[in-house]
C-alpha positions in Angstrom: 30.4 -2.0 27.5 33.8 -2.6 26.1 35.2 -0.4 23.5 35.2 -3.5 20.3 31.7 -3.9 21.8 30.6 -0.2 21.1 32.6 -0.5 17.6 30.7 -3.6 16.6 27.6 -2.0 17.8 28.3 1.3 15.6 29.5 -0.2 12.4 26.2 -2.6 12.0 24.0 0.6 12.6 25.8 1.8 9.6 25.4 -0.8 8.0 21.4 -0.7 8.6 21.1 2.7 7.7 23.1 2.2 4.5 20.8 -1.0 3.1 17.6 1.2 4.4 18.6 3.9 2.0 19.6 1.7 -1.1 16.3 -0.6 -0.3 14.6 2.9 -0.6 16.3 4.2 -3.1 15.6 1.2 -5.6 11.8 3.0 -5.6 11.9 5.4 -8.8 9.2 7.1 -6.5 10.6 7.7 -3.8 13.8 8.4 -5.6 12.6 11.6 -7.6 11.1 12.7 -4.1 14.5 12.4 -2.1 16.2 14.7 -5.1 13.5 16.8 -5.7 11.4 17.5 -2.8 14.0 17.7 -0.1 15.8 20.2 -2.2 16.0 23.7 -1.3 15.9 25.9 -4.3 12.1 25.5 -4.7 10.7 28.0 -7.8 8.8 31.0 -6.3 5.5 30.7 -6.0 3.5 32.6 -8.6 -0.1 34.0 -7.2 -3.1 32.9 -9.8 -4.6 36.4 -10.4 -8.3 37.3 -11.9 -8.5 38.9 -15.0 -9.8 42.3 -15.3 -13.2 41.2 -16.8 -12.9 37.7 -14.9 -15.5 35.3 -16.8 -17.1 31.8 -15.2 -15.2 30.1 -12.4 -16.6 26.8 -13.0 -16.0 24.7 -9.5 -16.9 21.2 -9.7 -16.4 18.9 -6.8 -16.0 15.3 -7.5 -16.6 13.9 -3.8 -14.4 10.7 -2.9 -12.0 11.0 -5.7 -8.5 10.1 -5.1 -5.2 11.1 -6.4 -4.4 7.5 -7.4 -7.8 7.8 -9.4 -6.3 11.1 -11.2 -2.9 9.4 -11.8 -4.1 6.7 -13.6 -6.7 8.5 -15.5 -4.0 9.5 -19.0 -7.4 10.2 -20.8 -7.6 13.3 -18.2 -3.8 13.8 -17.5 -3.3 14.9 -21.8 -6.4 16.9 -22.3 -6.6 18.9 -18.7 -4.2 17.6 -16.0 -0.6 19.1 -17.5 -1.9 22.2 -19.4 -2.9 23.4 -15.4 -1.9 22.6 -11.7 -2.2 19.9 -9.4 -2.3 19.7 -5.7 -3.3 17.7 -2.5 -5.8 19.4 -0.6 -6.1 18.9 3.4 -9.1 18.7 5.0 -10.2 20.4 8.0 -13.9 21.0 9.7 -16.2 20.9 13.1 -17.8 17.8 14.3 -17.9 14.9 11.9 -15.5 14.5 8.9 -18.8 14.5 6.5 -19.8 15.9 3.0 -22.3 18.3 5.0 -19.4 19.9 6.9 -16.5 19.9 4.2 -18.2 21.5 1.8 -19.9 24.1 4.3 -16.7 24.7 5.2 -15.2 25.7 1.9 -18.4 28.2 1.4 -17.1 29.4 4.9 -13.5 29.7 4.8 -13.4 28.1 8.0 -13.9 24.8 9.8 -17.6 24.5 10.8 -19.8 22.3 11.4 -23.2 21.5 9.1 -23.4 17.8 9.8 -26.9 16.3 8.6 -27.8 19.8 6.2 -27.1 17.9 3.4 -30.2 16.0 3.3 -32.1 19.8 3.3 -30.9 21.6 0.0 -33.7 21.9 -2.1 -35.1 23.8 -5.5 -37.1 26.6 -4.3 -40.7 24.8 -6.0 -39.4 21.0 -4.8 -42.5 19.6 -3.3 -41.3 18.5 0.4 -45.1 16.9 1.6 -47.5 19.3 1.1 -45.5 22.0 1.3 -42.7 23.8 -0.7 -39.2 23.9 -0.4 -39.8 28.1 -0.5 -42.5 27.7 2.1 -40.8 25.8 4.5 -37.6 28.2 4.2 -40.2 31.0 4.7 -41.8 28.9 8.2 -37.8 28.5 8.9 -36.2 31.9 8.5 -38.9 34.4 7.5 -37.3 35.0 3.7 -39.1 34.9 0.6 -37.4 33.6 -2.0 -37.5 33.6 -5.9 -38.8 30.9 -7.9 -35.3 30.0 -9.7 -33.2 30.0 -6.1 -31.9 27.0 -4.3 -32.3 26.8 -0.7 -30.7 25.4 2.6 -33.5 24.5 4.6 -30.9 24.0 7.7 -29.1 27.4 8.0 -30.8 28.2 11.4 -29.5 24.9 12.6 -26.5 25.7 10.9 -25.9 28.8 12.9 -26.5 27.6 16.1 -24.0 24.5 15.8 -21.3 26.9 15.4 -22.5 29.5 17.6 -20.3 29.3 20.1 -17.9 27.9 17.9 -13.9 28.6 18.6 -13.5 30.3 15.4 -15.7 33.2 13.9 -17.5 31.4 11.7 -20.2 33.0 9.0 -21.6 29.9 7.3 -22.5 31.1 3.5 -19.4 33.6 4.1 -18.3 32.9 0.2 -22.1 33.4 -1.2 -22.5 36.3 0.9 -19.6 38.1 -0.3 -20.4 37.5 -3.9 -23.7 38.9 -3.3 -22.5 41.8 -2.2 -20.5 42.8 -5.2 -23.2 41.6 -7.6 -21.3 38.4 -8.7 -24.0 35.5 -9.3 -23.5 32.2 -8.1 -25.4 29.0 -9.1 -25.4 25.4 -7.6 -26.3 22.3 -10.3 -26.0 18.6 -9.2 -26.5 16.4 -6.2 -25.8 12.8 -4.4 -29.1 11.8 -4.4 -29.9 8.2 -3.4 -32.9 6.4 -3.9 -33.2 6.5 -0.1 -32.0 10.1 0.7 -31.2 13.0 -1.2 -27.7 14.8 -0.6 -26.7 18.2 -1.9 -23.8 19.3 0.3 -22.9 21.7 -2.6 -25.9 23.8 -1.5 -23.3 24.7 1.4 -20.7 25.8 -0.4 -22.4 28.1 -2.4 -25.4 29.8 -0.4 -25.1 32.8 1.2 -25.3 33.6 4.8 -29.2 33.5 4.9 -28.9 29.5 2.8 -30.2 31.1 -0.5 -28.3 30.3 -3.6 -29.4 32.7 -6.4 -29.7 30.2 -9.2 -29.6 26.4 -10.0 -30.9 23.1 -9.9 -30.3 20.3 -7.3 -33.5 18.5 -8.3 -34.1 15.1 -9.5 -33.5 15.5 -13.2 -30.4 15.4 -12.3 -29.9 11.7 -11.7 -31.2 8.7 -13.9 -32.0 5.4 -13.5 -29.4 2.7 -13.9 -30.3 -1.0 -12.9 -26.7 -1.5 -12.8 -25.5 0.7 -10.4 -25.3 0.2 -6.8 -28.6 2.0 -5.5 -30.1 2.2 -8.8 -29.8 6.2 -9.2 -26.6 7.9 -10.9 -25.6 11.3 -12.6 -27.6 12.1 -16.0 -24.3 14.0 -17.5 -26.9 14.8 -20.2 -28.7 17.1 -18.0 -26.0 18.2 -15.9 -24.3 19.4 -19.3 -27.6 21.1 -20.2 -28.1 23.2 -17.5 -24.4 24.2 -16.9 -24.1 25.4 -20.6 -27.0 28.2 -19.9 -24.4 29.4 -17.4 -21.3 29.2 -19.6 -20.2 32.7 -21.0 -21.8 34.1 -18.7 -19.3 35.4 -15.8 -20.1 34.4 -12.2 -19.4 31.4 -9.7 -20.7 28.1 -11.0 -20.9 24.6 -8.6 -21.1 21.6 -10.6 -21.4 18.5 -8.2 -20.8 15.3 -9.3 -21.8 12.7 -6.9 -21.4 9.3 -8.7 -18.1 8.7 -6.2 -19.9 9.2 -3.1 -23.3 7.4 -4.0 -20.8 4.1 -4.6 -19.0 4.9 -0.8 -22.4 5.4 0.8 -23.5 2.1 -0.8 -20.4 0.3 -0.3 -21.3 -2.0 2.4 -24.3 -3.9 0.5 -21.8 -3.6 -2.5 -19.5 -6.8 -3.5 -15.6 -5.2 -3.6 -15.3 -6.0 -7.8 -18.7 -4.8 -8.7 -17.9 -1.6 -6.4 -14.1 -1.1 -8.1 -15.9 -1.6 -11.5 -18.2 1.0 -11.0 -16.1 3.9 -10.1 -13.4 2.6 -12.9 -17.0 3.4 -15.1 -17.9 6.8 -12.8 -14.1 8.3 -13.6 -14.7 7.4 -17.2 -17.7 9.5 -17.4 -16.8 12.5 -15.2 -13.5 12.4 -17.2 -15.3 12.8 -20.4 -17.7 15.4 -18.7 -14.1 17.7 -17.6 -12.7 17.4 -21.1 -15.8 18.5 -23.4 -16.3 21.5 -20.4 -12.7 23.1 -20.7 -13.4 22.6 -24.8 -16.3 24.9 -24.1 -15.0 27.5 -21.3 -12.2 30.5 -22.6 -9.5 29.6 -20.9 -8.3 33.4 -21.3 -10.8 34.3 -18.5 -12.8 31.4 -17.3 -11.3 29.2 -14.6 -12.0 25.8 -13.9 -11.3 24.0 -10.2 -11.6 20.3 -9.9 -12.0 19.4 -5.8 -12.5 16.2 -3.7 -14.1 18.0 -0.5 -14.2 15.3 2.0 -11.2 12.4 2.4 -10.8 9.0 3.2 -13.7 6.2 3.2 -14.6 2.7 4.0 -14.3 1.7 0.8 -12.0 3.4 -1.8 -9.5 1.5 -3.0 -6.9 3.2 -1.5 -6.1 6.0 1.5 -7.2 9.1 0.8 -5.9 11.5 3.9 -5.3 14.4 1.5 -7.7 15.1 -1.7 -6.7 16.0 -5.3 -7.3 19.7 -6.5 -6.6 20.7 -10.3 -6.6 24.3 -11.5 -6.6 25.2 -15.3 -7.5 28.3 -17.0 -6.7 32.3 -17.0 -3.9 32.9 -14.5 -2.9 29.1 -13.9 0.1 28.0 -15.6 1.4 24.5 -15.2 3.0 23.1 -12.2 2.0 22.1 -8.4 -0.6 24.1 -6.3 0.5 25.8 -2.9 -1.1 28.7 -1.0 0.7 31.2 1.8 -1.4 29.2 4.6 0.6 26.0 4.0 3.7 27.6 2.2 3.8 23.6 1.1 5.0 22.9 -2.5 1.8 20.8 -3.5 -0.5 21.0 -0.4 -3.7 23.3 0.3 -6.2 23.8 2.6 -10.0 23.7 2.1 -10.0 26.9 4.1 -7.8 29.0 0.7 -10.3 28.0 -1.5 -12.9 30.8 -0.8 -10.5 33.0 -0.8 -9.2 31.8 -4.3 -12.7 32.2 -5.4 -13.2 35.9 -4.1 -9.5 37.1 -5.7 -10.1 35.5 -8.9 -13.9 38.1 -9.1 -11.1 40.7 -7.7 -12.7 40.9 -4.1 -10.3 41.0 -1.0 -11.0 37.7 1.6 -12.4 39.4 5.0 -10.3 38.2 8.3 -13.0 35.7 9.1 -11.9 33.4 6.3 -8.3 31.6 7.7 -7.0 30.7 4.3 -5.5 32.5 1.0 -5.4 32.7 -2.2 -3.9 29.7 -4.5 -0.2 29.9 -6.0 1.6 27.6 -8.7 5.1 26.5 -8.4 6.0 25.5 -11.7 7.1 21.9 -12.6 7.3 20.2 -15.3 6.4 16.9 -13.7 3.5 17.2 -11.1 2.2 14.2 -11.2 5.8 12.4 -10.1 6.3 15.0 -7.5 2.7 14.7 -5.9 2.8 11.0 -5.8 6.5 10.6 -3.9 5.4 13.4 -1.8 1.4 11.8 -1.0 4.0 8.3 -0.3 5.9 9.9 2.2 3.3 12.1 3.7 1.0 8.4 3.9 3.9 6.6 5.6 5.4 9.5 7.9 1.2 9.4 9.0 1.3 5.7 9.8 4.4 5.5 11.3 3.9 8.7 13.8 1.5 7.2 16.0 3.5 3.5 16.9 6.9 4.8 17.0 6.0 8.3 19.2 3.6 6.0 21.2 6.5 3.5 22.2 9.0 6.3 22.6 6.7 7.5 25.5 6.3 4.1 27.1 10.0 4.0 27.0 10.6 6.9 28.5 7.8 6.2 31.5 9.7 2.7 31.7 13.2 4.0 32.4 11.6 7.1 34.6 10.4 3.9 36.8 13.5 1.8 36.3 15.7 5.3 37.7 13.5 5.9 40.5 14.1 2.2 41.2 17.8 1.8 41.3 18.3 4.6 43.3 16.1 3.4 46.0 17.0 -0.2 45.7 20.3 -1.1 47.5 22.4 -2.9 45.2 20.8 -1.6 41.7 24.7 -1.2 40.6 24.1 -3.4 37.9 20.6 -1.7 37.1 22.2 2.0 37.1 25.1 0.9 34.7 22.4 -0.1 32.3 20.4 2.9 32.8 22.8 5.4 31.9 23.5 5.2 28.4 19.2 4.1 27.9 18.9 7.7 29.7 20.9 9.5 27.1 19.7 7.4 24.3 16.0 9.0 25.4 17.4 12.7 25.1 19.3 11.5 21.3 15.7 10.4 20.0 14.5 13.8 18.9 18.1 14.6 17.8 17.6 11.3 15.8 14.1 12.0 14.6 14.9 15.1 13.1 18.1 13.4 11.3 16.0 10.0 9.7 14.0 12.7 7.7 16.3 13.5 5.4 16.8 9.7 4.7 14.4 7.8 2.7 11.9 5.6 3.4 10.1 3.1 2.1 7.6 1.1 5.2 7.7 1.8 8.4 9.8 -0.9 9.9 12.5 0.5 7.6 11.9 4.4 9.1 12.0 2.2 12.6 15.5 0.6 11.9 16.3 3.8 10.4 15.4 5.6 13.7 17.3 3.0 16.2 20.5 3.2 14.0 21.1 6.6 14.1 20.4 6.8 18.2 22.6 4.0 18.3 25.3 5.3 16.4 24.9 8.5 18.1 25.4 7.2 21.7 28.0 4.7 20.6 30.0 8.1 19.4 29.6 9.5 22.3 31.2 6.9 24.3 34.0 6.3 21.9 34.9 9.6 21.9 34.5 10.3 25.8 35.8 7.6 27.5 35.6 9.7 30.7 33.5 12.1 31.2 34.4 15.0 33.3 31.7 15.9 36.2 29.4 13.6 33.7 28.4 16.3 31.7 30.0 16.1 28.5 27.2 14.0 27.2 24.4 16.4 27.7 26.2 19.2 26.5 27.2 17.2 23.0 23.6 15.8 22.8 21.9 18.9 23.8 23.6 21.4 21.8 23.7 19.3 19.0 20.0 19.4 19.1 19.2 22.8 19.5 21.9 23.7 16.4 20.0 20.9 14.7 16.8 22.6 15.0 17.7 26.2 14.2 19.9 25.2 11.0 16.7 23.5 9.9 14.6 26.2 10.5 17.0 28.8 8.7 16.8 26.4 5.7 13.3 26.6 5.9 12.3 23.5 8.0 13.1 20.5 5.7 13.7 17.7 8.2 11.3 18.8 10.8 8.1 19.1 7.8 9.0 15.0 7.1 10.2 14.1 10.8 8.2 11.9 12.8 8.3 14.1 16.1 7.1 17.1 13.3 3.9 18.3 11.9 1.7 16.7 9.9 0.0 18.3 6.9 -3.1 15.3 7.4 -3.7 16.2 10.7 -3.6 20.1 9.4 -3.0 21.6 12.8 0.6 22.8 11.0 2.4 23.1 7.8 5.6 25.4 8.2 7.8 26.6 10.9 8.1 25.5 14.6 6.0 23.0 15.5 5.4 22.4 18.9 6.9 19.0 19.6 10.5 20.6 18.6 9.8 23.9 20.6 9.5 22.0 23.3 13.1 20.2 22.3 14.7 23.4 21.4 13.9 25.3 24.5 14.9 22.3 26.9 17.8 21.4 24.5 19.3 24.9 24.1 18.9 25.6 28.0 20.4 22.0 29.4 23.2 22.1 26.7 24.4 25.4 27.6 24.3 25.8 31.5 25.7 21.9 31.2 28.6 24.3 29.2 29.1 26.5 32.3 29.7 23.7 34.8 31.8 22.0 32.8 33.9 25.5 32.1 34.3 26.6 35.5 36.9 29.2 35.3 35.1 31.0 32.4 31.8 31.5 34.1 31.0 35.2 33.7 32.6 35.6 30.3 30.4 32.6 28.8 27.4 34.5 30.2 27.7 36.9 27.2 27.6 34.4 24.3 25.1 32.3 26.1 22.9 35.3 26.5 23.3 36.0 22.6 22.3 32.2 22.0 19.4 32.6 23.6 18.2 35.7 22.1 19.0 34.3 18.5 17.1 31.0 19.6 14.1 33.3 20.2 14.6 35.7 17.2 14.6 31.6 15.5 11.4 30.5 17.3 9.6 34.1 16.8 10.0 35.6 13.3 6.8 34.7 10.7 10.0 33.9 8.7 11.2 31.1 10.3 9.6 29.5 13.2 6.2 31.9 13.6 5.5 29.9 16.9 3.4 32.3 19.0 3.6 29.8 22.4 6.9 29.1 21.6 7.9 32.8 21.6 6.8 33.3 25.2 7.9 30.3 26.5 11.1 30.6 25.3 11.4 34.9 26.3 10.5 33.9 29.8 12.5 31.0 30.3 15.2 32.8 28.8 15.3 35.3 31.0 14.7 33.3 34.2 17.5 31.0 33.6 19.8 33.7 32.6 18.9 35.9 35.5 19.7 33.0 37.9 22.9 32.2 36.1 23.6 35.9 36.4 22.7 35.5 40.9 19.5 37.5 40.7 17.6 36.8 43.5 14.0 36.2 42.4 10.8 37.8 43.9 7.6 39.0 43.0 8.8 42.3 41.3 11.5 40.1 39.6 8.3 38.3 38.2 6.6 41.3 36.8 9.3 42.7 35.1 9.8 39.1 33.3 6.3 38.9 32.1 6.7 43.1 31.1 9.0 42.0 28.9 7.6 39.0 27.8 4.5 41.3 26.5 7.2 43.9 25.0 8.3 41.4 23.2 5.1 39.7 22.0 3.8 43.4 21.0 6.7 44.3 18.6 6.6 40.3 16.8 2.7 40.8 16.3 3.0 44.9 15.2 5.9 43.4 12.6 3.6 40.7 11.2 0.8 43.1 10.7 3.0 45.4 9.0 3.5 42.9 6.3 1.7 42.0 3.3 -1.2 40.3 3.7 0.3 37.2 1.7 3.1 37.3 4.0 1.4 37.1 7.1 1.9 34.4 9.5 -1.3 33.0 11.6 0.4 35.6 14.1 -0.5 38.6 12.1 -3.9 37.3 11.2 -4.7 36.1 14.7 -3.6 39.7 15.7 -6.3 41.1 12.6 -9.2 38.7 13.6 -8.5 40.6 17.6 -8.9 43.4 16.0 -11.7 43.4 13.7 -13.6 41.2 16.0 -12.1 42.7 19.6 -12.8 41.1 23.0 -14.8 37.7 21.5 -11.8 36.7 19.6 -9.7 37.0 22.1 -12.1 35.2 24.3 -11.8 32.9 21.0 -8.7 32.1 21.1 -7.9 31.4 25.0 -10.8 28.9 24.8 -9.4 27.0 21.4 -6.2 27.0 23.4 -8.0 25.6 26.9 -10.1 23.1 25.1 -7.3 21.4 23.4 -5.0 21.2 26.2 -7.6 19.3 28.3 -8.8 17.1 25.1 -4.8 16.0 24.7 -4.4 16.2 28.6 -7.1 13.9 28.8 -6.0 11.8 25.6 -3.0 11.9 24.1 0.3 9.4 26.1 2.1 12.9 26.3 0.3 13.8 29.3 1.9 10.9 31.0 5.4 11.7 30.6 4.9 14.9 31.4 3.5 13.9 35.0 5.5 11.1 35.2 8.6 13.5 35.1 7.2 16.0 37.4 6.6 13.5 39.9 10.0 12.0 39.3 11.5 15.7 40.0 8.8 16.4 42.9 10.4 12.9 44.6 14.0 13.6 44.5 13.3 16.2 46.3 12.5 14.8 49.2 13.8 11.1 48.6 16.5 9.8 49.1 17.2 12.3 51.9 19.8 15.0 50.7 20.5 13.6 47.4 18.9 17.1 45.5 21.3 19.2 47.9 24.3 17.3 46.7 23.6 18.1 43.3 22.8 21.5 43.5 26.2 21.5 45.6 27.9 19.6 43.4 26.5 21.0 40.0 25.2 24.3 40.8 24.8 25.5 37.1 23.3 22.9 36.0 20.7 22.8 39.1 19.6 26.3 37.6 19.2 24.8 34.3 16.6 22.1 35.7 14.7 25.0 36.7 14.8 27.3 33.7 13.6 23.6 31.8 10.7 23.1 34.3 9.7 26.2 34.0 9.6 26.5 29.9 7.5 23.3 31.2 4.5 25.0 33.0 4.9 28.3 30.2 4.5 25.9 27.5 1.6 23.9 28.7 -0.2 27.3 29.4 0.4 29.1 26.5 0.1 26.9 23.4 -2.8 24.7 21.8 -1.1 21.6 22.1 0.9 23.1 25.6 1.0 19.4 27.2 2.9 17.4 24.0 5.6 20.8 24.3 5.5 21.0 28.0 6.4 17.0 27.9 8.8 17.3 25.0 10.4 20.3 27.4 10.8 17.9 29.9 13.0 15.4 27.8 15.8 17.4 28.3 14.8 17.9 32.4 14.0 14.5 34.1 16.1 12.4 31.9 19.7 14.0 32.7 18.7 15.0 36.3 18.0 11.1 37.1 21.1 10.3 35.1 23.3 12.7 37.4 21.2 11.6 40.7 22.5 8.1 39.8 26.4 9.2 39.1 26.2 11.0 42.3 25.1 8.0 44.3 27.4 5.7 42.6 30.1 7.6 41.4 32.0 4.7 40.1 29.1 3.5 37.9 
């Protein structure tokens, strides 16, 4: 392609990107969240402390409820919503994404699984046939209970689902722990139909043999209405009445309010306007119910905590991928919600809110529970910011899968198409083509990372967005290289452009990757700060390509460039490896040993067995002093390094057992699932035929580029570390391999048509 051809070709993709950004712009929304969010000089987070004498937390869980329903709910936003905090709350359990298992796994602290044990919380007298609820517990577990108690008739089952769960998991972990330091809890409410009760709260407040202390779950707790769907709804007259014996009084109080989730469990005998109507009338009266309780609750020591436990539906009026959380009361002041396990302005975890519970009664959160205590960060404007960020969050989620999903296919495409032309005779034509496509696949990531800090507003935008900026990356790179010399100026521009990329992100505390399409996602839940594995995988192959591509094309300076390389990849691990900054355990190792091979064969060490134990020795030297750091930090602090390490230690050889099973079982679920799998083995088996076919052509280029041959290996073998070591090792082992099949197909092809 002509040079006014690669112009034109740049100038339109500026042109793109600039109308995507003022299209974008034009949203107020989105607007606030490009100056506000993306800035860097967030507030500190401030923890929410207990009092001394801590007084009622009153938790009520509104099941279904969306953020859109909060936003446009002004009644609630003047009398509750700005005097506390607001945040989105992601959800994350065992099994089935039900009400049984999200709000077992808030009483846990941990995802579990409880899936059908809401139909089997009772009052201790309820008449279940001709038996008790008390008897059949008694049949069930051997415990006699008191008259007042509520029970969860499933806990056996409950137990055994998770027994050989991944996690430790304790179901009635929360209950338990309040027990045992004399703190009572109480349970009032249900989700009763007329065909089936449902009283998932039971879950979240029982202790670890199903026994809640006090409450009632019964049926006096719903009333007839001829006008709702099913017939049965909340009697707020006796809800109110038997939560005001417990107010004043301190202890942990569960208010459910099922109105929501009777109208989703209903919704497919329900017309769409009579449905909408109805939970426009259900937000009414739970909003009047949350007003006249904080009028009755002292806000110097009580606490209230408004949750959605379980996300999405069939039939909401809108997505619902995160849930709405508000705080207001003694310690809260106003602002967005975080906590140290997301270290997200405005996002939580279902996991942090036993652990909120148990440091707001003064009692320390045992290792079992994976989240932390809540935190405001204070703003003047949550609403605004919660909405633009739920916006982008919704579209980065909807875009991720079709745009990563076609990246793949295109990189499998032109892995065939390369294998192709250099077997076909006569592919000139073919090869000329596939050069620049080749290094457009390696500018993608680069790319990705870059579109996040634009703003967005659908997805073909972010998709238009994305193709620009390869575009005018690659068309730079040909304007300003008209000739490349030994062909490797290209890789070392792209690749080291990357890998600074990355780490200047990560010093500034991860901006771009948190809202980049090839990042984590705070839905999913799997990740919400640091190093995610898709741009380990990058970095590593990046950082490694870039800078032995460096070395070949320096010749004369060889052994003096091994110095500053060796530095580079030591601060690229100090990057990847510090809670600080990228707290990526799998990352750490696989970038320490392949580090230290490629740098050892750059260096002309001759590689053996003993070469190999020495490697991993230091690997584990290493890993040792990162973990010992963590530990030695305060428990807020901690990275899931530092409590992984704490859950080994308090639990010993089944954690670890734990852990390399988690680790196992999703690398053969995405093996097995996910289109990452077939890059990866699409570009081994792209490396494993070069070397054999055509005959010679891997000896010419480790004759011609010697350096650069050594690279291939130090990237194929971050490869193979990465898919071992991490949960998600075959999306990093692939993303690895962008950086390994790509350029060596692009130099097999210059070498057997050097004038293409």
């Amino acid at each position: 392609m002509n040079r006014a051809k690669l112009w034109i070709l740049f100038l339109l993709s500026i042109v793109v990107l600039g109308i995507s950004i003022v299209y974008s712009l034009s949203d107020p929304k989105r607007q606030h969240l490009f100056y506000s969010l993306y800035g860097l000089n967030q507030p500190t987070p401030k923890n929410i402390e207990g009092p001394a004498n801590p007084g009622n937390l009153l938790l009520i869980t509104a099941d279904r409820l969306t953020l859109t329903d909060l936003l446009n709910d002004d009644r609630l936003y003047q009398s509750v919503t700005k005097l506390g905090a607001m945040g989105l709350m992601s959800t994350g359990v065992e099994g089935s994404l039900s009400p049984a298992s999200t709000f077992a796994s808030m009483g846990a602290g941990t995802p579990l699984n409880a899936s059908g044990s809401d139909k089997n919380g009772f009052n201790a007298e309820s008449q279940i046939d001709s038996f008790t609820a008390a008897q059949i517990f008694r049949q069930r577990t051997g415990q006699i209970t008191n008259a007042d108690s509520v029970l969860q008739l499933d806990i056996a089952r409950i137990k055994e689902l998770n027994k050989e769960d991944k996690h430790t998991v304790i179901p009635g972990n929360l209950g338990g722990l309040l027990e045992q330091n004399n703190i009572e809890v109480r349970v009032i409410g249900n989700s009763d139909t007329a065909d089936q009760p449902s009283r998932p709260s039971v879950a979240l407040g029982m202790n670890t043999q199903g026994i809640v202390p006090k409450g009632d779950v019964g049926d006096d707790l719903i009333i007839k209405d001829v006008n709702f769907p099913g017939g049965l709804r909340t009697n707020y007259h006796n809800l109110e009445m038997h939560m005001n014996k417990y107010l004043g009084k301190p202890g942990l109080t569960i208010v459910e309010l099922g109105d929501l989730d009777r109208l989703e469990r209903l919704g497919i005998y329900t017309a769409t306007d009579v449905l909408q109507n109805n939970r426009v009338d259900s937000i009414e009266k739970m909003t009047s119910f949350i007003i006249n309780t904080v009028n009755k609750l002292d806000l110097n020591k009580d606490l209230l905590l408004l949750v959605s436990p379980t996300p999405e539906g069939n039939y909401l009026p809108d997505s619902n991928y995160l849930t709405p959380v508000i705080a207001i009361g003694k310690g809260v002041t106003a602002g967005i919600l975080t906590s140290p396990t997301t270290k997200r302005p405005g996002i939580i975890t279902n996991n942090d809110i036993a652990p909120f519970v148990l440091n707001y009664f003064g009692i320390d959160s045992p290792a079992s529970m994976i989240g932390r205590g809540l935190q405001v960060i204070p703003a003047d404007n949550a609403q605004l910011l919660l909405s633009s960020l739920y916006s982008k969050l919704e579209l980065t989620n909807q875009a991720r899968s079709p745009v990563l999903r076609n990246y793949v296919l295109i990189q499998l495409l032109l892995v065939l198409l390369s294998l192709a032309a250099i077997f076909l005779p006569q592919s000139y034509f073919l090869m000329t083509i596939l050069k620049p496509l080749l290094l457009a696949v390696m500018s993608v990531p680069l790319a990705l990372l870059l579109v996040a800090l634009l703003p967005q507003s659908s997805i073909l935008i972010t998709v238009l967005e994305i193709i620009s900026t390869t575009i005018v990356i690659i068309s730079l790179l040909h304007l300003w290289l008209d000739k490349y010399s030994n062909g490797l100026d290209p890789f070392i521009i792209i690749s080291l452009l990357t890998s600074l990329c990355i780490i200047i992100d990560l010093l500034l505390g991860a901006p771009m990757q948190k809202n980049s399409l090839l990042g984590y996602d705070p839905i999913g839940g799997a990740r919400f700060y640091g190093l995610g594995n898709e741009y380990m995988g990058v970095l590593i192959g990046a950082t490694i390509i870039g800078t032995t591509a460096l070395i070949s094309r320096i010749k004369k300076y060889n052994t003096l460039l091994l110095f500053p390389i060796g530095f580079y990849y030591m601060f690229t691990f100090y990057v990847i490896a510090v809670p600080q900054l990228g707290t990526n355990v799998g990352g750490s190792i696989t970038a320490a040993f392949s580090f230290l091979v490629t740098i050892l064969l750059l260096a002309g060490t001759k590689f053996n067995y003993k070469t190999l134990i020495k490697i991993t020795a230091a690997v584990g030297i290493l890993l040792i002093a990162l973990i010992a750091y963590d530990l030695h930090r305060p428990l807020e602090n901690q990275s899931h390094i530092g409590r992984a390490a704490s859950q080994i230690i308090n639990g010993g050889a089944k954690e670890i057992i734990n852990i390399i099973t988690r680790k196992l079982s999703m690398n053969f679920k995405l093996i097995k699932y996910t289109i990452w799998s077939r890059i990866f083995l699409a570009s081994l088996a792209s490396l494993a035929i070069l070397f054999y076919r055509p005959t010679g052509v891997m000896q010419s280029l480790k004759s011609k580029y010697p350096v650069m041959y050594k690279g291939f290996i130090g990237v194929v073998t971050a490869s193979f570390v990465a898919l071992v070591f991490n949960d998600s090792g075959i999306v990093a082992a692939a993303t690895t391999m962008i950086f390994g099949a790509p350029p060596l197909l692009y130099l097999v092809i210059r070498t057997l048509h050097t004038n293409c």
